[in-house]
C-alpha positions in Angstrom: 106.1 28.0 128.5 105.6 31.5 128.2 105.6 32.9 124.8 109.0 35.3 123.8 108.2 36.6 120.1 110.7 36.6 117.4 111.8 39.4 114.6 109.1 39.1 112.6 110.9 39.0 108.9 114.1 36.9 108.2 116.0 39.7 106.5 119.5 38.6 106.9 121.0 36.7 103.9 122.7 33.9 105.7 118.8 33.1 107.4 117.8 32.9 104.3 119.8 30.7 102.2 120.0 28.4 105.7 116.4 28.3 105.4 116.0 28.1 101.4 118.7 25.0 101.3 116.8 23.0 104.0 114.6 20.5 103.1 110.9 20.7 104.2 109.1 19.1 101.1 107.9 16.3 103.2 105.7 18.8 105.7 105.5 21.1 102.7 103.7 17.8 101.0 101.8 16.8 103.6 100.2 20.2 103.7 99.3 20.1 100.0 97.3 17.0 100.7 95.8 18.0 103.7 94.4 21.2 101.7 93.3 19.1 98.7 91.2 16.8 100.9 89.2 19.7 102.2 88.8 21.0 98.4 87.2 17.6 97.6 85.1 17.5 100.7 84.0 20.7 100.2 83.3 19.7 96.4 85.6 22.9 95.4 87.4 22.7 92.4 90.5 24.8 91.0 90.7 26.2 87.6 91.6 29.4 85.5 89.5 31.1 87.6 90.9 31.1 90.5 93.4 33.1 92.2 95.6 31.0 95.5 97.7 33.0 97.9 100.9 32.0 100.1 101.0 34.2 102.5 105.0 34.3 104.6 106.0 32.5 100.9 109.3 33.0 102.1 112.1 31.4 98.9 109.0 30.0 97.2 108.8 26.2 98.5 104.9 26.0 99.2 104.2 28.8 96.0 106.1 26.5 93.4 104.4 23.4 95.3 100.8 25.2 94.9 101.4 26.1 91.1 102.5 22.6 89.8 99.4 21.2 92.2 97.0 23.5 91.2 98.6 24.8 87.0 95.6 26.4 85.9 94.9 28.9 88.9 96.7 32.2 89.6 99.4 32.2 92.4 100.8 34.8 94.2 103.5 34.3 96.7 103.9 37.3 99.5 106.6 38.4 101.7 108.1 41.3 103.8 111.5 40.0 103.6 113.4 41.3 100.5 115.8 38.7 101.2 113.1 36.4 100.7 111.6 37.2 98.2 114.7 37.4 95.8 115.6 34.2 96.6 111.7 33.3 95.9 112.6 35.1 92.4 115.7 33.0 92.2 114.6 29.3 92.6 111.8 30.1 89.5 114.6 31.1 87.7 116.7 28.4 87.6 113.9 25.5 87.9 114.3 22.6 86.0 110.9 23.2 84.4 109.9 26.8 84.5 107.1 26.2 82.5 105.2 24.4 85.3 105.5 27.8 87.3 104.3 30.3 84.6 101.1 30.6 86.7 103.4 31.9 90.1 104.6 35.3 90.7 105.9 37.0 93.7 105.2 40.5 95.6 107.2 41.8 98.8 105.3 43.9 101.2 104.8 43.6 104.9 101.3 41.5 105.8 100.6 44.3 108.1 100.8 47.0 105.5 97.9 45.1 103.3 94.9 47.2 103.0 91.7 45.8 100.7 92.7 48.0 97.9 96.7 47.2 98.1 96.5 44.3 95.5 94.3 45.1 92.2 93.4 41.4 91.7 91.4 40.6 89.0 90.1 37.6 90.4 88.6 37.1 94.1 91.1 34.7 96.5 89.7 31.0 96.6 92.9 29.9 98.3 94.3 31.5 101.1 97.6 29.7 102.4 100.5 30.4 105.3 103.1 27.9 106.4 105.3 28.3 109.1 103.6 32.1 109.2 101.7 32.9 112.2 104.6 32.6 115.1 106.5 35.2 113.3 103.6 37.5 113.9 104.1 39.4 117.1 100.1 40.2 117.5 97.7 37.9 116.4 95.0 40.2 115.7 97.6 41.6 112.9 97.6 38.0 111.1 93.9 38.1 111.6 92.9 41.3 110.4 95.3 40.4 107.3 93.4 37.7 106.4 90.2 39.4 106.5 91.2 41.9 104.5 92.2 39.5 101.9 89.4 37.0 102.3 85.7 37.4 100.6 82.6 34.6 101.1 84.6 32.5 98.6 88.1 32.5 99.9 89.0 29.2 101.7 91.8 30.1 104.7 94.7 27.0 105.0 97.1 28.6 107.5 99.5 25.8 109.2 102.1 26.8 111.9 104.3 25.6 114.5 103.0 24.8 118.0 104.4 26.1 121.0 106.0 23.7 123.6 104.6 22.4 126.9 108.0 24.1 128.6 111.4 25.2 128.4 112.8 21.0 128.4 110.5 19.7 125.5 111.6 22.9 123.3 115.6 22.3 124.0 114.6 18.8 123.4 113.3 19.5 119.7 116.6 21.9 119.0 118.8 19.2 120.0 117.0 16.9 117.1 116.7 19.7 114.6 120.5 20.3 115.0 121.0 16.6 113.5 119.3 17.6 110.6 120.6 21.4 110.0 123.4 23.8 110.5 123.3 25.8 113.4 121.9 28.8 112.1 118.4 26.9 111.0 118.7 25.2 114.2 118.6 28.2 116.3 115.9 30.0 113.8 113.6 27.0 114.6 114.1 27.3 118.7 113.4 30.9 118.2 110.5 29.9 116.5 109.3 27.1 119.3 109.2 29.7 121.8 107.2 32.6 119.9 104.3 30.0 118.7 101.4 30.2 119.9 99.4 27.1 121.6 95.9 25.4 120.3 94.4 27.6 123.2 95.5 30.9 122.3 94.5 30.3 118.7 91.0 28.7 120.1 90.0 31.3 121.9 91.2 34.4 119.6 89.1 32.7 116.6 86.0 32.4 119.5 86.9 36.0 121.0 86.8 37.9 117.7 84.1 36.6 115.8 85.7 34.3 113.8 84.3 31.3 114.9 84.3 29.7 111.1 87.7 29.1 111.4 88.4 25.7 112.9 91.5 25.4 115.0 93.3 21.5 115.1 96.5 20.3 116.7 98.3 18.4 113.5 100.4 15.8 115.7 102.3 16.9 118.0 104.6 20.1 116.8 101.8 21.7 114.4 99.1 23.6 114.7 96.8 23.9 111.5 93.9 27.1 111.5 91.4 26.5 108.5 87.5 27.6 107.0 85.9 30.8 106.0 86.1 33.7 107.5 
């Protein structure tokens, strides 16, 4: 199926509360433990020292998850979306313990606009994260370059996205279950989405075309699409 790319913020409100009232904690979860098995394998450990980065945070699902996983490192959540990242403001607000995300703050600015001297970090990245990020990125060398930018020789990348259909038939086949699960709005968000992700190819042979061959690129079942390593 050829690829048709998607706006690449959510910026209207009813998007985002459809999205920010859907429940994703179990892929959300899964990608949590799939990051803290490569820490351990790796023999990396997270404390005060470290700074962890949700790239596409969106409301703030993954961020919060990262901060209660992970208490004594530094989080930052980014988005583009305004939208977004209100609604990311919002949810710390009114959590049920706020204390458990003192560590997690929020900025909004386009990943395209992020230069090496944007952000005056005080701490280097260990942790670079996306979910659900890279489809909404109409160029892949934009994500890429992003993520250079950000990354030094410490920074482990974690990016996990959506995989792009065989054809037109399997993708109408996945909206038809999504819309059992949420509203139509979501539903047609997450077909919009099917069709601008990219394939384990495209991702393969960008990481092997542009020197950034210490990513690792693996198919995670049969919908996902996970890139990870140094860069």
């Amino acid at each position: 199926m050829e690829r048709i790319p998607e706006p690449e913020l959510m910026e209207r409100k009813e998007q985002v509360i459809a999205y920010d009232e859907a429940d994703f904690s179990k892929g959300e979860v899964n990608l949590i433990n799939q990051i803290d098995h490569y820490l351990l394998k790796k023999n990396i450990s997270l404390s005060e020292k470290d700074l962890i980065v949700d790239l596409g945070c969106g409301p703030g699902n993954m961020s919060e998850k990262l901060a209660i996983k992970w208490p004594d490192t530094e989080v930052v959540g980014i988005d583009g979306s305004k939208e977004m990242i209100l609604r990311a403001e919002y949810n710390k607000k009114i959590s049920t313990n706020p204390k458990n995300l003192k560590n997690l703050r929020y900025i909004c600015t386009d990943i395209k606009d992020i230069k090496s001297n944007n952000f005056l970090f005080k701490k280097k990245i260990t942790l670079l994260v996306s979910n659900s990020l890279i489809h909404h990125i109409t160029r892949l060398e934009d994500f890429f370059n992003t993520i250079r930018i950000l990354s030094s020789n410490i920074t482990v990348n974690f990016h996990k996205d959506l995989k792009r259909p065989l054809d037109e038939k399997s993708a109408l086949r996945i909206k038809a279950q999504c819309s059992t699960k949420y509203n139509e709005i979501l539903t047609n968000d997450y077909y919009a989405s099917l069709r601008a992700s990219y394939t384990f190819k495209e991702l393969k042979n960008f990481t092997l075309e542009n020197d950034l061959s210490s990513l690792d690129v693996f198919e995670d079942g049969d919908q996902y699409l996970v890139v990870y390593g140094n860069v």
